[in-house]
C-alpha positions, 0 to 999 in steps of 0.5 A: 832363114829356113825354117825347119818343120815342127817336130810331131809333139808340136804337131799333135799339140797345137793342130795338125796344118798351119797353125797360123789359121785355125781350122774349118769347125776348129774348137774355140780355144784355137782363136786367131787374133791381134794383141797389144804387146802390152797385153801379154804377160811373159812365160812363167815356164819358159825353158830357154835362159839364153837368147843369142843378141846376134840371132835376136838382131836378125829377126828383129831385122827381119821383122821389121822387114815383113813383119811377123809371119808366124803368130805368138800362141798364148793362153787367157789369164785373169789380170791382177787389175780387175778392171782391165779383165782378162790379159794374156800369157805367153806360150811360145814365141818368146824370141819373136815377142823381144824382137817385135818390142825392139822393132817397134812393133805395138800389136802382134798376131797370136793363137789363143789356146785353152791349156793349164799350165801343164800344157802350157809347158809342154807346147813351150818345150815342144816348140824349143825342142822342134825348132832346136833352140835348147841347149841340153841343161834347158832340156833337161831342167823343163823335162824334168819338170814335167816328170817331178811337178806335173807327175809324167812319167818318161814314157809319157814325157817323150809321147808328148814331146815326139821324143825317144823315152831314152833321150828322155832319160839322159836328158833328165839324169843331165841335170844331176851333174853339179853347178860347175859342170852345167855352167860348162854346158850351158856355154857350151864348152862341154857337150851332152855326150862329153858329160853324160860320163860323168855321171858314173862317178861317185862325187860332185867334186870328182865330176867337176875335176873331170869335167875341167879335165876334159874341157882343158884337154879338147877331149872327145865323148868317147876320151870322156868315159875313158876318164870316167872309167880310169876315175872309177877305178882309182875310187875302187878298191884294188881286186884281190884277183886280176880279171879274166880276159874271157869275162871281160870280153863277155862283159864288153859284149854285154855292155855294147849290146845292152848299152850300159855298165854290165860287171860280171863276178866270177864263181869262187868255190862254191860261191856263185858268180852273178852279173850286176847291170846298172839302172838309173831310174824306175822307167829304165829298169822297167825298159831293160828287164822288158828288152831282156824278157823280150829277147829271152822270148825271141831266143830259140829252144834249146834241146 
């Protein structure tokens, strides 16, 4: 199997080179050693809740093969047992450590590290999220973590992950959907891209009826907001007016270019018309008036 490279969050948290040798001058808390598997505590902030049993055989296959090639990373914890002193909490290598036990293995290698239990979140997510082992329900509940139990803001979420503060975003707001619909994710019968859709609509009950729509019918992302939509629009009170075409062509315009649901009100009388532009949390209203302050910025003078 080929492996392929840490994402720069990983990078930037763990050390820049190979983190299985700790650097010349490198600080104590990056420490190369041998621990019993018995020594370590499993990892309390996990975000993986499901490991493949056939991907899990070949690398305890593999290990058993030529061993564990890339060290464990875990942190010291103190023992309940005061008199075995300090024990060690798994960081990441989760699926190496059942691979080991299944193995036969009774020690493995590790890289001790010095982090609070926020930093030991963020190398656990990091390291899914580099090696793409996340479905996007475990993405979002660990991201989303971070922002609410730890006081991140998305900005800083994705600096620390090596991810875009929108991926952030979406993943997060992911999340929102109920119970029947992140089942369908988790298994996989329903994709990010076919449920972020759904997020526009207004009950749980319409999204999960949507949802099973979708799944049913082996509809693309882009039939997913079709349905969305028509769904909208069944919920929406009839308009007393049909639509302008010319409004809605500028409205479509404005949707592509700003990349979310843009309604434009026409002038009645003397009544204004105006432009309403949905938002779905502080740090993307504050990423979109920064995108339309910057572009009004870049717009030329006119005479």
């Amino acid at each position: 199997m080929i492996r392929k490279p840490l994402g720069r969050g990983l990078d930037a948290l763990i050390g820049a080179g190979d983190s299985r040798i700790p650097r010349p001058g490198a600080a104590p808390d990056s420490q190369l050693m041998t621990l019993s598997i018995g020594s370590i505590l499993p990892c309390p902030f996990q975000p993986r809740t499901h490991f493949d049993p056939e991907r899990l055989l070949e690398l305890t296959h593999a290990i058993q093969s030529q061993g564990i090639i890339e060290p464990l990373i875990v942190r010291r914890t103190k023992s309940d047992d005061f008199s075995a002193g300090f024990r060690y909490e798994l960081i990441a290598g989760e699926r190496r450590l059942r691979a080991a036990r299944e193995a036969g293995l009774t020690d493995v290698p590790v890289v001790v590290r010095d982090v609070d239990e926020r930093g030991a979140l963020e190398m656990s997510l990091v390291e899914n999220l580099a090696r793409e082992e996340l479905n996007p329900v475990e993405e979002g509940r660990a991201l989303r973590r971070l922002n609410h139990d730890f006081g991140l803001t998305h900005e800083e979420i994705a600096n620390r992950v090596g991810k875009s503060r929108v991926f952030v975003t979406n993943a997060i707001r992911l999340v929102d959907l109920p119970g029947a619909v992140l089942d369908l994710i988790e298994h996989g019968s329903l994709s990010a891209g076919q449920a972020r859709p759904l997020l526009a609509l207004p009950s749980a009950e319409a999204q999960t009826t949507a949802a099973r729509k979708i799944v049913e019918g082996g509809i693309t992302a882009r039939g997913a907001e079709t349905i969305a939509s028509k769904s909208r629009a069944k919920m929406r009170p009839p308009e007393p007016r049909r639509a302008d075409p010319n409004m809605e062509a500028l409205a479509e315009r404005l949707q592509r270019a700003l990349k979310r649901k843009v309604r434009i009100m026409r002038r009645r009388g003397r009544t204004p018309g105006r432009i309403e532009i949905d938002y779905y949390d502080i740090n993307d209203l504050n990423a979109l008036a920064s995108a339309l302050v910057a572009n009004a910025h870049a717009s030329p003078a006119h005479a």
